[in-house]
DRENTORKOL-3810 file (N, C-alpha, C; in nm, 4 decimals):
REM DRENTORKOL-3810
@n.u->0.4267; n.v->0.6360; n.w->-2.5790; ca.u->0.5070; ca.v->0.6725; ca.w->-2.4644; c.u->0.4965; c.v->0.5645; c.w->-2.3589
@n.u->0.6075; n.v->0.5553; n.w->-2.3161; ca.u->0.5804; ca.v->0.4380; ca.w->-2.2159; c.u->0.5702; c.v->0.5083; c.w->-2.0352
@n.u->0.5108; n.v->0.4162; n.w->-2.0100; ca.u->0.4810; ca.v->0.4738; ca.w->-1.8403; c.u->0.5498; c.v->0.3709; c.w->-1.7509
@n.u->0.5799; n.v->0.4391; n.w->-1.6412; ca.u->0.6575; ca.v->0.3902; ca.w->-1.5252; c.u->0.5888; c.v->0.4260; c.w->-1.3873
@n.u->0.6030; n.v->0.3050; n.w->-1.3414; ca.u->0.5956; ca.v->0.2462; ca.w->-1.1731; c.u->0.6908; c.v->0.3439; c.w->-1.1136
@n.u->0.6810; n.v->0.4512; n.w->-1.0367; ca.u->0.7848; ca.v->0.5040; ca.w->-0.9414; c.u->0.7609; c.v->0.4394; c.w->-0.7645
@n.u->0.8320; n.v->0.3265; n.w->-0.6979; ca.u->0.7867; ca.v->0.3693; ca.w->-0.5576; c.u->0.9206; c.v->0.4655; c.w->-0.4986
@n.u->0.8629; n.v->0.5150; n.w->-0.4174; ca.u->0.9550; ca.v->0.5745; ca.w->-0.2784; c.u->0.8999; c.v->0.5330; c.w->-0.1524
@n.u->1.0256; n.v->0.4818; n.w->-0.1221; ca.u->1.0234; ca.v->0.4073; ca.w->0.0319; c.u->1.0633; c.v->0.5475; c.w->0.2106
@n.u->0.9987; n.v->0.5712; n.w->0.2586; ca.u->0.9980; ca.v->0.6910; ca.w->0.3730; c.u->1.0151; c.v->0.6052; c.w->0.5124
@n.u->1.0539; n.v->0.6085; n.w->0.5962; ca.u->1.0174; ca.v->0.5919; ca.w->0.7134; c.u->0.9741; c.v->0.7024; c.w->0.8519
@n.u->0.9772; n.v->0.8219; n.w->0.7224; ca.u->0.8933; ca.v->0.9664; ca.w->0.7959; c.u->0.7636; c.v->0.9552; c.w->0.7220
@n.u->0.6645; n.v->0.8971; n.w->0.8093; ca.u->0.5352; ca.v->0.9504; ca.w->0.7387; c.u->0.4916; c.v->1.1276; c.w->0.6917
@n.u->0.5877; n.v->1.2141; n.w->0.7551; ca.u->0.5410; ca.v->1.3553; ca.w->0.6748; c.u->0.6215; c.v->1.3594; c.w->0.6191
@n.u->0.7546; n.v->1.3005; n.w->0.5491; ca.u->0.8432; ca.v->1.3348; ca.w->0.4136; c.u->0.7811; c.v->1.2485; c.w->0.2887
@n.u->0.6961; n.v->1.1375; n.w->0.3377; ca.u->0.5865; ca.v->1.0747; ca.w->0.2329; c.u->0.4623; c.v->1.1279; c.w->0.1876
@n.u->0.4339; n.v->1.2163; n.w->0.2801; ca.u->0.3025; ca.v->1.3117; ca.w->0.2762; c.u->0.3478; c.v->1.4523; c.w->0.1672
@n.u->0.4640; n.v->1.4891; n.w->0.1842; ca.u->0.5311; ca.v->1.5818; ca.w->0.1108; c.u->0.5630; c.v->1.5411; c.w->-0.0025
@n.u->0.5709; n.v->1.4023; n.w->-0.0429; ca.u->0.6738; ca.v->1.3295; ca.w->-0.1976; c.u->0.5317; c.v->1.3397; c.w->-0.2601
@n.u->0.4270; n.v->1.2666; n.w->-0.1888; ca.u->0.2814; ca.v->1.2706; ca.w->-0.2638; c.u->0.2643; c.v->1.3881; c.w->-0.2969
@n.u->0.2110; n.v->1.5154; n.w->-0.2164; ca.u->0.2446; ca.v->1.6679; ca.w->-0.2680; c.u->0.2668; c.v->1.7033; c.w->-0.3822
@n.u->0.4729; n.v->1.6554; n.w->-0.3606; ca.u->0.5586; ca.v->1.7085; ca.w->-0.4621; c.u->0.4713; c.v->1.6284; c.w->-0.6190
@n.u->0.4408; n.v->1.5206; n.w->-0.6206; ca.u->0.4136; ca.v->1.4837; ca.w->-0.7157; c.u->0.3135; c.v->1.5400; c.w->-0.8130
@n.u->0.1657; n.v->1.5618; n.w->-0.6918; ca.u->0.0872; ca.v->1.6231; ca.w->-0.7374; c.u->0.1126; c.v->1.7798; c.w->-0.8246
@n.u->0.1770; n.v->1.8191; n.w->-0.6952; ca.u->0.2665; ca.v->1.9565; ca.w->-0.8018; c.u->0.3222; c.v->1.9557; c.w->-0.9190
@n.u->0.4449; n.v->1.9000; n.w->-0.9246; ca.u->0.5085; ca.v->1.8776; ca.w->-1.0924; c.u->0.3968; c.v->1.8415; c.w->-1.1839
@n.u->0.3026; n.v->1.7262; n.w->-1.1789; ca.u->0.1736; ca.v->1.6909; ca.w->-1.2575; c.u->0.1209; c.v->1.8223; c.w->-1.2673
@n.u->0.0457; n.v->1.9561; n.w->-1.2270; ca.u->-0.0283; ca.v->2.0210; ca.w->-1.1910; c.u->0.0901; c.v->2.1449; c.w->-1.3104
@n.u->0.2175; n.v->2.1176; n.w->-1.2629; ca.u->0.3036; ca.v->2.2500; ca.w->-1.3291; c.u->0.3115; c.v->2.1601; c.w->-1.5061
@n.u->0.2939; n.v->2.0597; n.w->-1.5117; ca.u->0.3533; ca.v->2.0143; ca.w->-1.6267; c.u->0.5078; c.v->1.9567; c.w->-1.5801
@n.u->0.5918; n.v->1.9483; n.w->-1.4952; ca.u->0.6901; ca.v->1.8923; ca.w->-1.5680; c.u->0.7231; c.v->1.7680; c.w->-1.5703
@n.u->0.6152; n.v->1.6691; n.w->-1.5304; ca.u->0.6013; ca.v->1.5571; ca.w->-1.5060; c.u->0.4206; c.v->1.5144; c.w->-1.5887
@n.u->0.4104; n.v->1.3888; n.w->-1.6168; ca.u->0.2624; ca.v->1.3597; ca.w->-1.5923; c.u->0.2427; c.v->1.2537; c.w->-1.5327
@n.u->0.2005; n.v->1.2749; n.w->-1.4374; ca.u->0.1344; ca.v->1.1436; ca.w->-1.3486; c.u->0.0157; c.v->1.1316; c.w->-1.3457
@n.u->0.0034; n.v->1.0018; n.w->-1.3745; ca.u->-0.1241; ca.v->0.9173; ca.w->-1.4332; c.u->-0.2288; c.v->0.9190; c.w->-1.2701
@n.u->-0.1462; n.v->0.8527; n.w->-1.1680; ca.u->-0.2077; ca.v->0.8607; ca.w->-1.0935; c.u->-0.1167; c.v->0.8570; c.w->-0.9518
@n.u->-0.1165; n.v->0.8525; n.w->-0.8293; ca.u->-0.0354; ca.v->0.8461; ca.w->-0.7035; c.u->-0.1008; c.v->0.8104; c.w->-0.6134
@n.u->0.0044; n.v->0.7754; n.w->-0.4834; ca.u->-0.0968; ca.v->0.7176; ca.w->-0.3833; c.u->0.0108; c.v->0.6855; c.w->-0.2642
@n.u->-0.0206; n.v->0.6819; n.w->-0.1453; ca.u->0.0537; ca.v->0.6777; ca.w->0.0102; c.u->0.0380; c.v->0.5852; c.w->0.0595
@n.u->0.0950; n.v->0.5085; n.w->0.0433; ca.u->0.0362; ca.v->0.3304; ca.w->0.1531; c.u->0.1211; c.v->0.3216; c.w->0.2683
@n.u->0.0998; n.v->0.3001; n.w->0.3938; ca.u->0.1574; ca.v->0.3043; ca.w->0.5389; c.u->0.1057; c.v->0.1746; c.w->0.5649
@n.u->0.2000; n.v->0.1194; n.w->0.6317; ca.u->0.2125; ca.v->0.0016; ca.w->0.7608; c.u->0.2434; c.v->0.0667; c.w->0.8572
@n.u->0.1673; n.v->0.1160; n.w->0.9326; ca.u->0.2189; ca.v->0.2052; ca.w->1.0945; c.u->0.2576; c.v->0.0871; c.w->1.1853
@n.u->0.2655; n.v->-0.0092; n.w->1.2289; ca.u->0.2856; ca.v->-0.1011; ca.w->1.3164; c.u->0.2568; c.v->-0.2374; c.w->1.3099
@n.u->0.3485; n.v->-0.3418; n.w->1.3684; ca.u->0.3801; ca.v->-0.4864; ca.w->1.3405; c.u->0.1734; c.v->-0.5190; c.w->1.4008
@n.u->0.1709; n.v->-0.6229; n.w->1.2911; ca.u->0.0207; ca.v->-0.6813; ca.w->1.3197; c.u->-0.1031; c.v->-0.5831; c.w->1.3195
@n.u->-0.0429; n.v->-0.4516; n.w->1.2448; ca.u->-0.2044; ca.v->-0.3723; ca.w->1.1193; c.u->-0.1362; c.v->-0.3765; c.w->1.0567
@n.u->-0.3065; n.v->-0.3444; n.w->1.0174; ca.u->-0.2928; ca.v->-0.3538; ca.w->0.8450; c.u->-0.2871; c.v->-0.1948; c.w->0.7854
@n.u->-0.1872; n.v->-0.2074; n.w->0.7130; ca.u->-0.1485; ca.v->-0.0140; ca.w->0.6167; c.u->-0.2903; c.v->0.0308; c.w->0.5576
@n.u->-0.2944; n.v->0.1674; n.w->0.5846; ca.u->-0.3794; ca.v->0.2757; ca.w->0.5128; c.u->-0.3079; c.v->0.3057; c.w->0.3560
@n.u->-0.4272; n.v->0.3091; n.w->0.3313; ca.u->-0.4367; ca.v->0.4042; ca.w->0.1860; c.u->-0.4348; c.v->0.5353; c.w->0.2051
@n.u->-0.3284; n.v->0.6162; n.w->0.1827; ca.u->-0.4151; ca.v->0.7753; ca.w->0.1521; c.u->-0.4795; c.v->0.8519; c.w->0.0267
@n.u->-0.4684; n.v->0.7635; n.w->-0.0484; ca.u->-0.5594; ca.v->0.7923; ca.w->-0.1533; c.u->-0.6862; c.v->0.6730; c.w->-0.2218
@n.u->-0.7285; n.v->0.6792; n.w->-0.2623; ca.u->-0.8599; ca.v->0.5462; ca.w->-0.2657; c.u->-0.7925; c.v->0.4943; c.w->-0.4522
@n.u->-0.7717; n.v->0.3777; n.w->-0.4339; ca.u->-0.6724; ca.v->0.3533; ca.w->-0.5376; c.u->-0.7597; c.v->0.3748; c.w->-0.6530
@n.u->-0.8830; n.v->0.3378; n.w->-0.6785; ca.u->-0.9566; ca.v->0.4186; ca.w->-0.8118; c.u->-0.9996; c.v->0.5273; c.w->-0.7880
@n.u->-0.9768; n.v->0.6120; n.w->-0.7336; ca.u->-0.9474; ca.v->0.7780; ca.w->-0.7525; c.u->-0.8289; c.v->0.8171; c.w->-0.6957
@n.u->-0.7465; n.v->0.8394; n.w->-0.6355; ca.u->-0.6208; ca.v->0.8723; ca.w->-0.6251; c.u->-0.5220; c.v->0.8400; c.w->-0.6604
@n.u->-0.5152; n.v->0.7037; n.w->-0.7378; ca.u->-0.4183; ca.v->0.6378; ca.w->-0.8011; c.u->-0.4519; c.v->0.5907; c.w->-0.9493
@n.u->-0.5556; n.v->0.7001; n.w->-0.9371; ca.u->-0.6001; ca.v->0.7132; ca.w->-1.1008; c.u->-0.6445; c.v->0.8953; c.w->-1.1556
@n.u->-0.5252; n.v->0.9561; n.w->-1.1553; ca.u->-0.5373; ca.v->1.1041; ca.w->-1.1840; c.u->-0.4785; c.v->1.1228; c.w->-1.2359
@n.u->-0.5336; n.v->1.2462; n.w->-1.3238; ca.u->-0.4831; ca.v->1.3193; ca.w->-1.4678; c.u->-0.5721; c.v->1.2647; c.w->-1.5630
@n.u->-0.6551; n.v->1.1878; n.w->-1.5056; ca.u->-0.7986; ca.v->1.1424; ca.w->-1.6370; c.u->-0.7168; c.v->1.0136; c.w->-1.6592
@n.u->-0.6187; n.v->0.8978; n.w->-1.6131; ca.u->-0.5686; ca.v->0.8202; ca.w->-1.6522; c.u->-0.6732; c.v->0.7361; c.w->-1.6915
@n.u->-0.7175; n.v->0.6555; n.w->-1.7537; ca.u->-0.8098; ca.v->0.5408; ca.w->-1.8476; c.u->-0.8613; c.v->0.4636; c.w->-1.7084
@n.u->-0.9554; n.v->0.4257; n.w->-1.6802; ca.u->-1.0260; ca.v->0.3503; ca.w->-1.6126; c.u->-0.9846; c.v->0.1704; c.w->-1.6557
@n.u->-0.9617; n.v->0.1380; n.w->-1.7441; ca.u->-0.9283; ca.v->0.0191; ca.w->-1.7351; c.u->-0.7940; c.v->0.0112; c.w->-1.6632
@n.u->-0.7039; n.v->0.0130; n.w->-1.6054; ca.u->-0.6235; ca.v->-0.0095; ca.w->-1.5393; c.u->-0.6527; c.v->0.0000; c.w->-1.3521
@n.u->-0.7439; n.v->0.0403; n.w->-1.3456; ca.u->-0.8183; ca.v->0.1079; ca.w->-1.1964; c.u->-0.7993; c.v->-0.0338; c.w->-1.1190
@n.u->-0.8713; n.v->-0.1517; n.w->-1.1656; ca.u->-0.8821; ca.v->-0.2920; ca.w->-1.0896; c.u->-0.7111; c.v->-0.3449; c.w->-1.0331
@n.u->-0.6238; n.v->-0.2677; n.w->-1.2156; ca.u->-0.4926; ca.v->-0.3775; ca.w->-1.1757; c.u->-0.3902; c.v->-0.3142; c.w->-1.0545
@n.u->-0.4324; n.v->-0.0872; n.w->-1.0550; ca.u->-0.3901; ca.v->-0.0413; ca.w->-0.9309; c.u->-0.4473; c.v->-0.0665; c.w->-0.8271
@n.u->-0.5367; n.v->-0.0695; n.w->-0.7835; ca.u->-0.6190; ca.v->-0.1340; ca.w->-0.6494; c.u->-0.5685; c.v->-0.2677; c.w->-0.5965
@n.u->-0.5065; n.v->-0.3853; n.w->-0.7284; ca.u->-0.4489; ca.v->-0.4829; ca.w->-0.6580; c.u->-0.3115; c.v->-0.4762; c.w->-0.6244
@n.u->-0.2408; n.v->-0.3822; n.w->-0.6915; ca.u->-0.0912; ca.v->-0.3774; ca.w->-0.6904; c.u->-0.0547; c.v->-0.2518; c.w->-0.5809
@n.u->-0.1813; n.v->-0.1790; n.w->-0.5625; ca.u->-0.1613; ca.v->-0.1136; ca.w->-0.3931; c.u->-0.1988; c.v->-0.2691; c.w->-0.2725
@n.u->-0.2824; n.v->-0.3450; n.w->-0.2900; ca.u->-0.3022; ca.v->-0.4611; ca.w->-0.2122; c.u->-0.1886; c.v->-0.5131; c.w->-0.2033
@n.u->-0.1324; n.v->-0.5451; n.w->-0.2771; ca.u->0.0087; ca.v->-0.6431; ca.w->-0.2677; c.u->0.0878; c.v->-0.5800; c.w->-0.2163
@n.u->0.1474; n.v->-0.4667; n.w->-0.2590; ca.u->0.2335; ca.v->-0.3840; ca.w->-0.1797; c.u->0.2199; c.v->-0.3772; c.w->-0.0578
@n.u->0.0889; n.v->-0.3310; n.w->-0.0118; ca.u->0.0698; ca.v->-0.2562; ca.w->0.1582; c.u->0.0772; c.v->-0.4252; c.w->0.2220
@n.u->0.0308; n.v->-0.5428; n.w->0.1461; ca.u->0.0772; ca.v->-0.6702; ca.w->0.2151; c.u->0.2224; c.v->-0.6917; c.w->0.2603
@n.u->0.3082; n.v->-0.6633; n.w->0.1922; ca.u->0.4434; ca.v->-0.6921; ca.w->0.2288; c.u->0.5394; c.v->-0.5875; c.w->0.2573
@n.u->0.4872; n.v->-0.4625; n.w->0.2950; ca.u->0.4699; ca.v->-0.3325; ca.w->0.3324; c.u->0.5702; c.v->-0.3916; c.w->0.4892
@n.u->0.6997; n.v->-0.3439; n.w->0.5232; ca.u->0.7106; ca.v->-0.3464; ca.w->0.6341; c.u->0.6530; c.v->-0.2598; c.w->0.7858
@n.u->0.6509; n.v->-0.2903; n.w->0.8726; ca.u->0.6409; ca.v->-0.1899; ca.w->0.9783; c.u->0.6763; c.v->-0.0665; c.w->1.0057
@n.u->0.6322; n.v->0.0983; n.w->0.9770; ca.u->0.6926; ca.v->0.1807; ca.w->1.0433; c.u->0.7614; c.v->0.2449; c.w->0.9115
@n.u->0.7182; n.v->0.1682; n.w->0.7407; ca.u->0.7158; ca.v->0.2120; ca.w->0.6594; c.u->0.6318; c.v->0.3131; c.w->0.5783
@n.u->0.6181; n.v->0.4294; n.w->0.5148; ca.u->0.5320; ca.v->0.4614; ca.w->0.4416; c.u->0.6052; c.v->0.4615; c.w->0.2816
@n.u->0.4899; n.v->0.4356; n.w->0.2228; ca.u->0.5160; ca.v->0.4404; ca.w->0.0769; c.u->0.4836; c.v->0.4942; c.w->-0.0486
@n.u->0.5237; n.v->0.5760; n.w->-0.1375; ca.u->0.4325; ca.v->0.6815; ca.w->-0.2389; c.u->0.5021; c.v->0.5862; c.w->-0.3402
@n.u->0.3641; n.v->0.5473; n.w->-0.4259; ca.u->0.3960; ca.v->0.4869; ca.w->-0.5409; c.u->0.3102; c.v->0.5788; c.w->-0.6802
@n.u->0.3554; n.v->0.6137; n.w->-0.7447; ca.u->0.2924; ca.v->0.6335; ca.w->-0.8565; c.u->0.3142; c.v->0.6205; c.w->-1.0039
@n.u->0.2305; n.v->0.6295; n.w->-1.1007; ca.u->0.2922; ca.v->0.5924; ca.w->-1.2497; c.u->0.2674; c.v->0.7255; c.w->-1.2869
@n.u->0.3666; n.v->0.7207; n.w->-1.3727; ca.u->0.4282; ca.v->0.8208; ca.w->-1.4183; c.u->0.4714; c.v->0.8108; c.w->-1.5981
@n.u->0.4215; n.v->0.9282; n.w->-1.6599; ca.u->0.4062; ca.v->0.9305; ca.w->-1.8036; c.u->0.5770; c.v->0.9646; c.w->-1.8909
@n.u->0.6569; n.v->0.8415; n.w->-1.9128; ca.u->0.7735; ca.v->0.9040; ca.w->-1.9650; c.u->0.9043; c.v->0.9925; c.w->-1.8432
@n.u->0.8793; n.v->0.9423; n.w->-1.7167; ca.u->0.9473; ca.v->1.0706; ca.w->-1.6083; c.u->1.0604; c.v->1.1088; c.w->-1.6532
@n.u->1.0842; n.v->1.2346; n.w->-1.6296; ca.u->1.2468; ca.v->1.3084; ca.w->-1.6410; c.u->1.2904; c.v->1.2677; c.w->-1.5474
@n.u->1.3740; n.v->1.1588; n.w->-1.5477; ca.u->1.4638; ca.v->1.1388; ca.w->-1.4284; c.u->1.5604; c.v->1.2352; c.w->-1.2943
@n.u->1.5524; n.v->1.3366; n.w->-1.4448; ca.u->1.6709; ca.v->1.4688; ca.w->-1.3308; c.u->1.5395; c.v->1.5210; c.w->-1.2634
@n.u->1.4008; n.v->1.5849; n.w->-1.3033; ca.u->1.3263; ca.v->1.6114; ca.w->-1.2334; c.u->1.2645; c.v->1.5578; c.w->-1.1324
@n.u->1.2140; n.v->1.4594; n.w->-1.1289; ca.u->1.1505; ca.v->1.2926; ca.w->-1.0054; c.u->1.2545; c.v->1.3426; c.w->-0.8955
@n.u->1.3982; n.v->1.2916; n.w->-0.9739; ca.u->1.5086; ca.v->1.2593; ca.w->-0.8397; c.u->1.5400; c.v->1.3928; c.w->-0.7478
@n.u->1.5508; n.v->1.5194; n.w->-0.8115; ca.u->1.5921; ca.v->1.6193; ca.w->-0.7747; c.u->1.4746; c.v->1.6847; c.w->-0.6451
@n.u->1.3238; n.v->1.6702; n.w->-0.6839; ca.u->1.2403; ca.v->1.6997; ca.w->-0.5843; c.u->1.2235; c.v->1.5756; c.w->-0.4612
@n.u->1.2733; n.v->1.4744; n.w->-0.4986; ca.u->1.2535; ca.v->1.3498; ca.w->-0.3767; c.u->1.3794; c.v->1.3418; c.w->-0.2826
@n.u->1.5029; n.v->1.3700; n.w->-0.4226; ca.u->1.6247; ca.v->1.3794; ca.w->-0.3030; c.u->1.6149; c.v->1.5009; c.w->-0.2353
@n.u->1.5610; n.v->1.5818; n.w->-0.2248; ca.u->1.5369; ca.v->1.6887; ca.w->-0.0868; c.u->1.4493; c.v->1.6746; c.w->0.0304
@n.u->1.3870; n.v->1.5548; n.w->0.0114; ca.u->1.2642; ca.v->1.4605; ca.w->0.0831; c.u->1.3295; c.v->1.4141; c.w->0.1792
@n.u->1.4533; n.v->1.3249; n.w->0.1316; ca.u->1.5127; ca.v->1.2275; ca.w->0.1425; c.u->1.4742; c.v->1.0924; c.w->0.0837
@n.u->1.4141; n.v->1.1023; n.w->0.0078; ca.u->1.3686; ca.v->0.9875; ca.w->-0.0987; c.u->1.4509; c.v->0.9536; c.w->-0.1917
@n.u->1.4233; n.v->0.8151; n.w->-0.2274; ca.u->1.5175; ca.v->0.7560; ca.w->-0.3676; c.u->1.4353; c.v->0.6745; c.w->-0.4462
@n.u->1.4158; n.v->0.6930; n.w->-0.5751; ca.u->1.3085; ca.v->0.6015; ca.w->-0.6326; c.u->1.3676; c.v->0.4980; c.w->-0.6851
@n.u->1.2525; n.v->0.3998; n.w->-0.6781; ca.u->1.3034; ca.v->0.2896; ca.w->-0.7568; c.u->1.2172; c.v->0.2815; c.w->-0.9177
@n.u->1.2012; n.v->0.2326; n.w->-1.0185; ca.u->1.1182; ca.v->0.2642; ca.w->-1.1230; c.u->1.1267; c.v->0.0941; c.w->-1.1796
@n.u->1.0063; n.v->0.1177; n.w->-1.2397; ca.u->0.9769; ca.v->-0.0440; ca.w->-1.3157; c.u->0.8346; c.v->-0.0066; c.w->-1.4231
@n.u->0.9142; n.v->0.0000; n.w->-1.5381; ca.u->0.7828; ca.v->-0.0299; ca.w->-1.6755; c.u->0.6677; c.v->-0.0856; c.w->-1.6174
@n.u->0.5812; n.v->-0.0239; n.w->-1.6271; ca.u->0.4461; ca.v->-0.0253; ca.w->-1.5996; c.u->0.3604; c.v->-0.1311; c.w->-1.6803
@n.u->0.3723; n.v->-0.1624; n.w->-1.7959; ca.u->0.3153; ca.v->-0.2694; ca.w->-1.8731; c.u->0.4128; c.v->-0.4040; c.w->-1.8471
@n.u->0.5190; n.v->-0.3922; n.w->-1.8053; ca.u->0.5600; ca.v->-0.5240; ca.w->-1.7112; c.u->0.5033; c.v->-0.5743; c.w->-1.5818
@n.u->0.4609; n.v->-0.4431; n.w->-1.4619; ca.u->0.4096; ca.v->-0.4147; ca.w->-1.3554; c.u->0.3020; c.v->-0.4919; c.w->-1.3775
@n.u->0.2286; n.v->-0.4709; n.w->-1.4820; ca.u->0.0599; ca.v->-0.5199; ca.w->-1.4904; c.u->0.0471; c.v->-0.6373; c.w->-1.5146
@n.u->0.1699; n.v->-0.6952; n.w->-1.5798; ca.u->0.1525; ca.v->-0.8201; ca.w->-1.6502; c.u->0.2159; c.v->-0.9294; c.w->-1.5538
@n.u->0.2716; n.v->-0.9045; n.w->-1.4655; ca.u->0.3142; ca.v->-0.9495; ca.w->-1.3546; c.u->0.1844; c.v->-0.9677; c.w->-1.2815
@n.u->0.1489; n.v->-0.8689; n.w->-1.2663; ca.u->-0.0073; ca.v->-0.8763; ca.w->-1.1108; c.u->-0.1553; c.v->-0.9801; c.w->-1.1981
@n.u->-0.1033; n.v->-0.9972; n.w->-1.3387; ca.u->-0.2280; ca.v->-1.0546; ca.w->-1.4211; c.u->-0.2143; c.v->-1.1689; c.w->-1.3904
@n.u->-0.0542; n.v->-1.2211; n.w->-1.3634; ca.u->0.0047; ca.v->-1.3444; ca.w->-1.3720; c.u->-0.0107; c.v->-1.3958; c.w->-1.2422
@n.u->-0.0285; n.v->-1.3440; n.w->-1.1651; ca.u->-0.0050; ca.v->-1.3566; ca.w->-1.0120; c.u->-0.1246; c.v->-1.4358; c.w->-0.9454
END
């Protein structure tokens, strides 16, 4: 099965707090499996973005494999680097997603995902 990179881009930090949620939920009901998730914020020009989840435990759930833990921890780094101002961001991988399901709980957010193969994702940040 192949896995996918979902981000969603918010500029409401509580409709990003809610997409993380939603995610955890569908994972939790089954109709999704997510490997792992996570909230990265840039609150303002010149800081630096929070994590709301600690990328080897929150962006490694559902028992996802520990070898990948180093390459999410850097690919939350890179992100929250070029992370604009006044942005928040829920990124997570995701096992196979139902597209009608993902889109249907985010477009009530007001979210739109973007998605990218996950074993491309990695092999990119190896390269980097």
């Amino acid at each position: 099965m192949n896995d996918t990179i979902v981000t969603v881009r918010f500029t409401d930090l509580g409709a990003a707090r809610r997409a993380l949620r939603m995610l955890k939920l569908l994972g939790s009901e089954g109709q999704l499996r997510v490997r792992a998730a996570a909230l990265v914020e840039r609150p303002a020009p010149g800081r630096v973005g929070g994590v709301f989840a600690r990328p080897t435990e929150g962006f490694r759930a559902h028992g996802a494999p520990w070898s990948r833990a180093g390459e999410r921890a850097l690919g939350l780094e890179e992100i929250r680097r070029d992370l604009e101002p006044g942005v928040a961001l829920v990124i997570a991988e995701v096992e196979d997603p139902d597209p009608d399901v993902l889109d249907s709980a985010l477009d009530a957010l007001g979210g739109t995902a973007a998605r990218r193969d996950a074993a491309a994702f990695y092999t990119e940040l190896r390269a980097a």
